[in-house]
C-alpha positions as CSV (number, residue, x, y, z in Angstrom):
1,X,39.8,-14.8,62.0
2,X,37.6,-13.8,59.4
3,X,34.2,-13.1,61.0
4,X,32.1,-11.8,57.8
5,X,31.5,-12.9,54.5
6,X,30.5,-11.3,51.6
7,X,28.6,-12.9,48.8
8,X,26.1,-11.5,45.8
9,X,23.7,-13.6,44.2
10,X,23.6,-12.0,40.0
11,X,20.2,-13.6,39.5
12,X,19.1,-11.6,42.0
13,X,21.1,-8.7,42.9
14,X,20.7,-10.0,46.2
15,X,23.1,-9.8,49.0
16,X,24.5,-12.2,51.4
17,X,26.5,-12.0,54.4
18,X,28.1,-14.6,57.1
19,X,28.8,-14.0,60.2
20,X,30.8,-16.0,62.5
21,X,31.1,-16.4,66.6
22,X,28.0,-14.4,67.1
23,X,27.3,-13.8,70.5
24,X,23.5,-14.7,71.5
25,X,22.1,-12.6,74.5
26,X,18.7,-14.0,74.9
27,X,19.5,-16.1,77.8
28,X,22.3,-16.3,80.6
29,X,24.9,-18.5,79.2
30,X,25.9,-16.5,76.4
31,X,26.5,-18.8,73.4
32,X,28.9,-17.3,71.6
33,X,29.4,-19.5,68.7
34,X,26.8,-18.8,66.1
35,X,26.7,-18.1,62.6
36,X,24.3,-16.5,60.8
37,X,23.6,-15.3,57.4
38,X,21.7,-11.9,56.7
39,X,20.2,-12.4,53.1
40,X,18.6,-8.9,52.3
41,X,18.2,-7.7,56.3
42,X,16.7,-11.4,56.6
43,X,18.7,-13.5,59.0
44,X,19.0,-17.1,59.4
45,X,20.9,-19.3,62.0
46,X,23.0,-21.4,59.8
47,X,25.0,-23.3,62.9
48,X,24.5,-24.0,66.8
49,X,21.5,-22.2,67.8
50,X,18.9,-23.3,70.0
51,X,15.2,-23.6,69.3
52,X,15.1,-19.6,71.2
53,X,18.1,-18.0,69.1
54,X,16.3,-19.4,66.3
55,X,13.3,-17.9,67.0
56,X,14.4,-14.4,68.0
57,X,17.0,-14.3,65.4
58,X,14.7,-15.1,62.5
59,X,12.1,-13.0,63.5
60,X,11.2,-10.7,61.0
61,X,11.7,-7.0,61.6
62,X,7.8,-5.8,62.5
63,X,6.8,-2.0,61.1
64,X,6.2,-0.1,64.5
65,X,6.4,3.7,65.5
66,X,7.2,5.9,68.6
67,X,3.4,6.6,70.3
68,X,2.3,9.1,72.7
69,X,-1.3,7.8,74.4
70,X,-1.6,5.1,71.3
71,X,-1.0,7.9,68.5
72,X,2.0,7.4,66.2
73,X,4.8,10.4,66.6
74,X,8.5,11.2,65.5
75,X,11.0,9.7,68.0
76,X,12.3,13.4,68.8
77,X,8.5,13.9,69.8
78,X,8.4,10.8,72.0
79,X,11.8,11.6,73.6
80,X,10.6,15.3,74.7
81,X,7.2,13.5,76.3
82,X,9.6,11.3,78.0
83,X,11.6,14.3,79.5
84,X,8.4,15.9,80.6
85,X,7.4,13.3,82.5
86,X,10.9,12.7,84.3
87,X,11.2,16.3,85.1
88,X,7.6,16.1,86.6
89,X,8.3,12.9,88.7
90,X,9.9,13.3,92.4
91,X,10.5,9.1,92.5
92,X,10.5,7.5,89.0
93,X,11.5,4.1,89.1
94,X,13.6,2.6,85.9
95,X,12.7,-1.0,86.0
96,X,12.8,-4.0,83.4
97,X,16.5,-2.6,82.6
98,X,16.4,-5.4,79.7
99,X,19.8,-3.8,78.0
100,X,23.4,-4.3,77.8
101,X,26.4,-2.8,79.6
102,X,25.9,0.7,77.6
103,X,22.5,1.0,78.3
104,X,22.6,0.2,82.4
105,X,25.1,2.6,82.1
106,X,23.2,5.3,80.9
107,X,20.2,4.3,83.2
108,X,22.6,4.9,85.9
109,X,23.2,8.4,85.1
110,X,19.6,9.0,84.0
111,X,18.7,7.3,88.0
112,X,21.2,10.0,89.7
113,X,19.7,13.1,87.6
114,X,16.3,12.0,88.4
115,X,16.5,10.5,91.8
116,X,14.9,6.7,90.5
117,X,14.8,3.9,91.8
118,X,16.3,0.7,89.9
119,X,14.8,-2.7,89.7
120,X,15.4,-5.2,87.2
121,X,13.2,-7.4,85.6
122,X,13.9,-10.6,87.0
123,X,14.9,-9.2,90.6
124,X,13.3,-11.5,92.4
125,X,15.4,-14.5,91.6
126,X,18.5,-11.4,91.4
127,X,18.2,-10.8,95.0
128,X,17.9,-14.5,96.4
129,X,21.8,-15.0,95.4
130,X,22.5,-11.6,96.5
131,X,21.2,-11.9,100.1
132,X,23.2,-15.1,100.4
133,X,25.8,-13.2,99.2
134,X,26.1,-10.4,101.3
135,X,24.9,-12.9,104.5
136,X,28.3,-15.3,104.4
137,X,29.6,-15.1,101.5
138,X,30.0,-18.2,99.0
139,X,32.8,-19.9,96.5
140,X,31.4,-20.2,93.2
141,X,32.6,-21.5,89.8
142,X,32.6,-20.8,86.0
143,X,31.4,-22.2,83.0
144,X,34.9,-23.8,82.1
145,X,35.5,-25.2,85.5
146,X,32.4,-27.4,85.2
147,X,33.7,-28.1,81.5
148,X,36.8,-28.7,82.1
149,X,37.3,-30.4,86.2
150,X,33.7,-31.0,87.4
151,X,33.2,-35.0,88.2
152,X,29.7,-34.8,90.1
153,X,27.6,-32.2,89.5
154,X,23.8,-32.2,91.3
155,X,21.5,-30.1,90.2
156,X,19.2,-29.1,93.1
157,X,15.6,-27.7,92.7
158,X,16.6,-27.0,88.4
159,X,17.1,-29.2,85.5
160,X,18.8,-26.3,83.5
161,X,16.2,-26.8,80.2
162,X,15.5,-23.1,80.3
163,X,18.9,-22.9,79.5
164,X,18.7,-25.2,76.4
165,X,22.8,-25.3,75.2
166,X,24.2,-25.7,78.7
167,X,24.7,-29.5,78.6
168,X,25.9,-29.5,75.2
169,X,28.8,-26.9,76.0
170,X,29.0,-27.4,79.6
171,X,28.5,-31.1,80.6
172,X,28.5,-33.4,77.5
173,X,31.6,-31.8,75.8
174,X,33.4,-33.3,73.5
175,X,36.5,-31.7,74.8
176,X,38.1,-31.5,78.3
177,X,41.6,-29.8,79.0
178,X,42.2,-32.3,81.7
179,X,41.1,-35.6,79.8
180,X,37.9,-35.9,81.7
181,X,35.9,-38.3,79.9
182,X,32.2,-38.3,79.9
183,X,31.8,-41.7,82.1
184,X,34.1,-39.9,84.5
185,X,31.3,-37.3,85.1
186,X,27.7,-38.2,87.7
187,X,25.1,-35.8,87.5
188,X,22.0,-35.9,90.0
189,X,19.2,-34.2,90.3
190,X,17.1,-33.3,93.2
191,X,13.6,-31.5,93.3
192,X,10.7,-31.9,91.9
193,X,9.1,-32.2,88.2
194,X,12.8,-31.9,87.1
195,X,13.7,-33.4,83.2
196,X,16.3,-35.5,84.0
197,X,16.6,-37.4,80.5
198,X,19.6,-34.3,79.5
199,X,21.6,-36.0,82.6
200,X,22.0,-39.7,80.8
201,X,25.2,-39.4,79.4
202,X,26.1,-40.4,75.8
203,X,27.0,-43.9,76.6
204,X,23.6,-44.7,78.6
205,X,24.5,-43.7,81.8
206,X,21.8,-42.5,83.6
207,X,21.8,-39.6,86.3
208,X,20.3,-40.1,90.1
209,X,17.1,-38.3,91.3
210,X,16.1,-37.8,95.0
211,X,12.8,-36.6,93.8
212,X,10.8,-34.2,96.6
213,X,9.1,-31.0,96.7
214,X,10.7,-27.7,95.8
215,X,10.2,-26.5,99.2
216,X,11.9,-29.3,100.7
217,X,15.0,-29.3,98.7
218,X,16.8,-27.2,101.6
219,X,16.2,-30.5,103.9
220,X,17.7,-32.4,101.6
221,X,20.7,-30.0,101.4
222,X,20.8,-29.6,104.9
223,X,20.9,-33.3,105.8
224,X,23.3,-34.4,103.4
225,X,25.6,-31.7,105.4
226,X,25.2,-33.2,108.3
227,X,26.2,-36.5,107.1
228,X,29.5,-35.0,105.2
229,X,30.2,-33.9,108.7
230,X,30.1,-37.2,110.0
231,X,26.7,-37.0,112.2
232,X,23.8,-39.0,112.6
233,X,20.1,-38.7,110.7
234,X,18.2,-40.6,113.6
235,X,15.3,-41.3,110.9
236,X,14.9,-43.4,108.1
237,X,13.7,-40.5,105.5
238,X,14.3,-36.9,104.9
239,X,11.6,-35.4,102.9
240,X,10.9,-38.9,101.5
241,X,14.9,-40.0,100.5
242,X,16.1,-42.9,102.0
243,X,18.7,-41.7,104.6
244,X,21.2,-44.8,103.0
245,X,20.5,-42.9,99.6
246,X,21.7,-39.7,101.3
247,X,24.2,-41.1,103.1
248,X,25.6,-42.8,99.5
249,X,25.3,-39.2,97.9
250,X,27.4,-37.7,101.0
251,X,30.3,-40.4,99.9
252,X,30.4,-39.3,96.4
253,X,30.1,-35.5,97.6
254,X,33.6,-35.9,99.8
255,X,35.6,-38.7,97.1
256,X,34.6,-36.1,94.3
257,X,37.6,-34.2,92.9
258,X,35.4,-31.7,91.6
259,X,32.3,-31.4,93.0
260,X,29.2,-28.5,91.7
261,X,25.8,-27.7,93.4
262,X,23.9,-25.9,90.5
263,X,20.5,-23.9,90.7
264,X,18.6,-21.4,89.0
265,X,17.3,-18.5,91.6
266,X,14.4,-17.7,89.7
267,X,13.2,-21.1,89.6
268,X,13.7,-21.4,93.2
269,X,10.3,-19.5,93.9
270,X,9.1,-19.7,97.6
271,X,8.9,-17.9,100.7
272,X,12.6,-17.7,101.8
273,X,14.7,-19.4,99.0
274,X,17.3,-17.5,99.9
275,X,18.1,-19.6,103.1
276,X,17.8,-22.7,100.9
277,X,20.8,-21.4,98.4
278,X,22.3,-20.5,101.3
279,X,22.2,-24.3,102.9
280,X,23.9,-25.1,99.1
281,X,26.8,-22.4,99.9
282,X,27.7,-23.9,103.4
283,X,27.5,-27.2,102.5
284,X,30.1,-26.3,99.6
285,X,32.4,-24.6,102.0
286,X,32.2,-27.4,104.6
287,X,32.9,-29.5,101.3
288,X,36.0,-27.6,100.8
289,X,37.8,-29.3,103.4
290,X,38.2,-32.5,101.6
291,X,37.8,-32.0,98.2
292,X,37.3,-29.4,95.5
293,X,33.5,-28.0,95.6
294,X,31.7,-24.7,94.5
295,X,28.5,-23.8,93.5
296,X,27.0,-22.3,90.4
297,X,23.6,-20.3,89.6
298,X,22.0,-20.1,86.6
299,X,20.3,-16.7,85.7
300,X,21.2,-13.4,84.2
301,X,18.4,-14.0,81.0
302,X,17.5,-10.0,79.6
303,X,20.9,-8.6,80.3
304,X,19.7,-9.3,84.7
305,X,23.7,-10.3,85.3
306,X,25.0,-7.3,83.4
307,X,22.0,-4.6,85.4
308,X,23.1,-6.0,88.6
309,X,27.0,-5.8,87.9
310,X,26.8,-2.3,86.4
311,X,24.8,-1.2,89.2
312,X,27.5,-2.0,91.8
313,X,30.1,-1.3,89.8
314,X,28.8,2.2,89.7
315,X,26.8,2.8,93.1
316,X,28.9,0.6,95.6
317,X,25.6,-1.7,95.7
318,X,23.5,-4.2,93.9
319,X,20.3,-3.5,92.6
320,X,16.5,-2.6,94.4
321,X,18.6,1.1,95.1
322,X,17.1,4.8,95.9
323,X,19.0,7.7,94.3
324,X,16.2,10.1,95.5
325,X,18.4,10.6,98.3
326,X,21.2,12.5,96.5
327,X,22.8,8.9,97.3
328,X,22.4,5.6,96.8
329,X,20.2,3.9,99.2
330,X,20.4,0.4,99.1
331,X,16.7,-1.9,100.3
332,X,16.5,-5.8,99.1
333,X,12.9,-5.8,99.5
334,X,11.4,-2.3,100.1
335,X,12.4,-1.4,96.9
336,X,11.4,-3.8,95.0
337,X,9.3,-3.0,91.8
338,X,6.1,-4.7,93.5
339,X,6.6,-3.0,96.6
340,X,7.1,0.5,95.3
341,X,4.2,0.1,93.3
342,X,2.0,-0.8,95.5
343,X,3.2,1.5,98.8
344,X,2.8,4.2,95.8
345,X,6.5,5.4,96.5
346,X,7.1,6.4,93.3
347,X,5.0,8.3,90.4
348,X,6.2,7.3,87.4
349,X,7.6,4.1,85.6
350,X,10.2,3.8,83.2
351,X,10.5,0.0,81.7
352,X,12.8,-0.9,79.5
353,X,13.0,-4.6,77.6
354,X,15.1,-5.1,74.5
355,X,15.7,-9.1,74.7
356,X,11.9,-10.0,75.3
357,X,8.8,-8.9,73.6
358,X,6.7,-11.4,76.2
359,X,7.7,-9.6,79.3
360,X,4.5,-8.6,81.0
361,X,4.9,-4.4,81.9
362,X,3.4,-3.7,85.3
363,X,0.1,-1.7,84.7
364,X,0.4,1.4,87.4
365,X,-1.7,4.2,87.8
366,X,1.3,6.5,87.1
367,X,2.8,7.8,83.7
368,X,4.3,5.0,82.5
369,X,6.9,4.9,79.4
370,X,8.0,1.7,77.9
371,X,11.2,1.3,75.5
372,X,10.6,-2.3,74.0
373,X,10.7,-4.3,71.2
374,X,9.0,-3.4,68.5
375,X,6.4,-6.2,68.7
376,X,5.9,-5.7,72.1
377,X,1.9,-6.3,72.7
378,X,1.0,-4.4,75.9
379,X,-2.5,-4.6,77.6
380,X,-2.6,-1.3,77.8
381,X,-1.7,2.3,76.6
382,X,1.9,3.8,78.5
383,X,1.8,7.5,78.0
384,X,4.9,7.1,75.7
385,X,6.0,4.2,74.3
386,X,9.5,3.9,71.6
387,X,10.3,0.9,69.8
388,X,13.8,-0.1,70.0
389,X,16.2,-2.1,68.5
390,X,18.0,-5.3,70.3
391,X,22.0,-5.4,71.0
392,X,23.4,-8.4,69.7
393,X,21.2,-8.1,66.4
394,X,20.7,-4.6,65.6
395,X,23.8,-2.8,67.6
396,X,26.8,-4.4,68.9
397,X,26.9,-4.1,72.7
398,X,28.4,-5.9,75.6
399,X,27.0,-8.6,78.1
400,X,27.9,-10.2,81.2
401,X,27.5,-14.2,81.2
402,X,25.6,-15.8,84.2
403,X,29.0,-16.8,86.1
404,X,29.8,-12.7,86.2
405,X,33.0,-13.8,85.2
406,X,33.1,-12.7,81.6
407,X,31.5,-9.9,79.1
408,X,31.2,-10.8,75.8
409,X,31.1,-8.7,72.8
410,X,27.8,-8.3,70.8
411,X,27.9,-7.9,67.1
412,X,25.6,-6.1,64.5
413,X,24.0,-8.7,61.9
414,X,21.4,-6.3,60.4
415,X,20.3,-3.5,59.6
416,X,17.2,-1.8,61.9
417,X,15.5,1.4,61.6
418,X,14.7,1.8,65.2
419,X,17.5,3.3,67.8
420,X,19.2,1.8,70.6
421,X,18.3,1.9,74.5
422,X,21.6,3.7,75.2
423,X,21.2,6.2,72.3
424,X,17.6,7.1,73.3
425,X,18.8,7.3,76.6
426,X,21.7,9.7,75.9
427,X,19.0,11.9,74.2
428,X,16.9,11.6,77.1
429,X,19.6,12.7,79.6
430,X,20.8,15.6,77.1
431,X,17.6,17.6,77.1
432,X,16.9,16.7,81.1
């Protein structure tokens, strides 16, 4: 399949080019069928992109320099500052890790020369999942399952809007391998605030909310358990549900033949989520004796999927690891960007965001560097700071999808003029 097309406008002399299946990285589900035309390093989404692909891929290419202490400097300057600092620092931590598979990969190496500590960005919402994870384990589905098999599918504590293509290519598809039709499918939602107008299907159907507080979204869980295990609720309401609305919910949850509990860890955000994504994992598996259940979290935005896969691919362990060890040392919450920071275990800060120029870069007392965007407005003057150019637009790359269960291929669409995270990082690890 032809992927790029060539075109020349003689009026103009100017030049146009199509390409086709573009993968977009700038959040977790990876749409991978765009297309978009560069008209003279200009680019425009021509088909399928969201209101955020739109916006980051039509963004014009701002004029921005390397800077050491706010003053503009070559990026061979910036890169020896950068080494100075590493080679001073007993603890750096390396944390944002906004980059693709390349990049983490080179962060890795950079973490075991330097003895750093790696947190990523979103590693709050990373570690909820992981926790649960490492606890009891968990059975978990894809993108294509849901698309293809799923017949109920409750979202609990997220209405997946942050993730603005998911019901167009996951739950109102046009296409099922198994015949599924859209009637066939009920979606309910539980938690609070939550948009549920995505969940009416295109015939009118609308979804079921059991509306109640964030916080109180593991009772609900927990309780309709119980009830798929034949027990008692000896009151009339959980968390303000009916217990005849629960116990209706538990009936479709075993006569499902393909039932999904999806949530978002990062919008799960409260003292000890992780035990509530854990109540969604058991009930699952208890599930699992009468029917075909799994679970299914949305996440991974600014590459957090493919830092946390390359990280145990590499170390044996997820991330919120020590290399300062001469190993890797493994803490969920002691090593934690916040926590470092403020226990003052480390003494200098590496961040590193290609996706997002809105990411808000912690603001430590410690030489700080920052590789971002190049229209990345800080509230204050790093020691170094390098502009750098974003994989999927400006470098082709790979990506791992929020399911972990795929990495796609990111393609070049323009021309830019600043370097890659993994190139400045090779450069970085050369003169170390």
């Amino acid at each position: 399949m032809k992927t790029k097309e060539l075109s020349l406008d003689k009026k103009s002399n100017a030049s146009t080019a199509i390409t086709k299946d573009v993968t977009c990285p700038f959040c977790g589900i990876l749409c991978d069928d765009l297309v978009i035309q560069n008209q003279n390093n200009k680019l425009k989404v021509i088909e399928n992109g969201c209101s955020k692909a739109i916006e980051m891929f039509q963004k014009e290419l701002p004029e921005s320099s390397a800077q050491i202490k706010g003053k503009n400097v070559s990026l061979d300057d910036a890169i020896d500052s950068v080494c100075k600092i590493l080679k001073k620092s007993h603890t750096p931590l390396i944390a944002g890790l906004g980059t693709d598979v390349s990049g983490i990969r080179n962060v890795m190496e950079l973490a075991d020369k330097t003895g750093a500590i790696l947190d990523h960005m979103h590693g709050n919402g990373l570690i909820r999942n992981t926790l649960v994870l490492q606890d009891l384990g968990w059975i978990m589905t894809t993108m294509a399952e849901i698309k293809n098999r799923a017949d109920l599918v409750i979202f609990a504590g997220t209405d997946a809007t942050n993730f603005s293509r998911f019901y167009e290519r996951v739950i109102w598809n046009k296409e099922s391998m198994f015949k599924l039709k859209n009637d066939d499918r009920q979606i309910v939602y539980i938690g609070a605030n939550l948009n549920s107008k995505p969940g009416i299907n295109p015939n009118g159907k609308r979804p079921t909310v059991l509306d109640c507080e964030t916080e109180e979204i593991g009772e609900i869980i927990s309780s309709l358990h119980a009830l798929v295990a034949g027990a008692t609720l000896d009151v009339n309401e959980v968390a303000g549900i009916k217990v005849k609305t629960l116990q209706t919910l538990a009936e479709q949850m075993k006569t499902a033949k393909y039932g999904v509990i999806v949530w978002a860890p990062g919008e799960l955000d409260f003292p000890h989520a992780e035990l509530t994504i854990q109540n969604f994992c058991e009930t699952v598996k208890y599930l699992t004796r009468f029917t075909r259940f799994a679970g299914f979290s949305l996440g991974g935005n600014d590459g957090g999927m493919t830092a946390n896969s390359v990280c145990a691919w590499q170390s044996g362990y997820p991330l919120r690891v020590n290399f300062n060890k001469g190993y890797p040392d493994y803490d969920a919450y002691r090593y934690s960007t916040h926590n470092v920071l403020k226990n003052k275990e480390v003494d200098s800060l590496l961040w590193i965001s290609s996706f997002s120029s809105n990411i808000n870069t912690p603001h430590a007392s410690i030489p700080t560097i920052v590789m971002g965007m190049p229209d990345t407005k800080l509230k204050f003057k790093p020691d170094v700071f390098i502009p750098v150019s974003t994989p999927g637009i400006d470098h082709t790359g790979q990506i791992i999808r929020t399911d972990s269960v795929v990495s796609l291929p990111l393609k070049k669409v323009r021309t830019s003029p600043y370097a890659s995270v993994p190139s400045v990082l090779n450069q970085v690890i050369e003169r170390m």
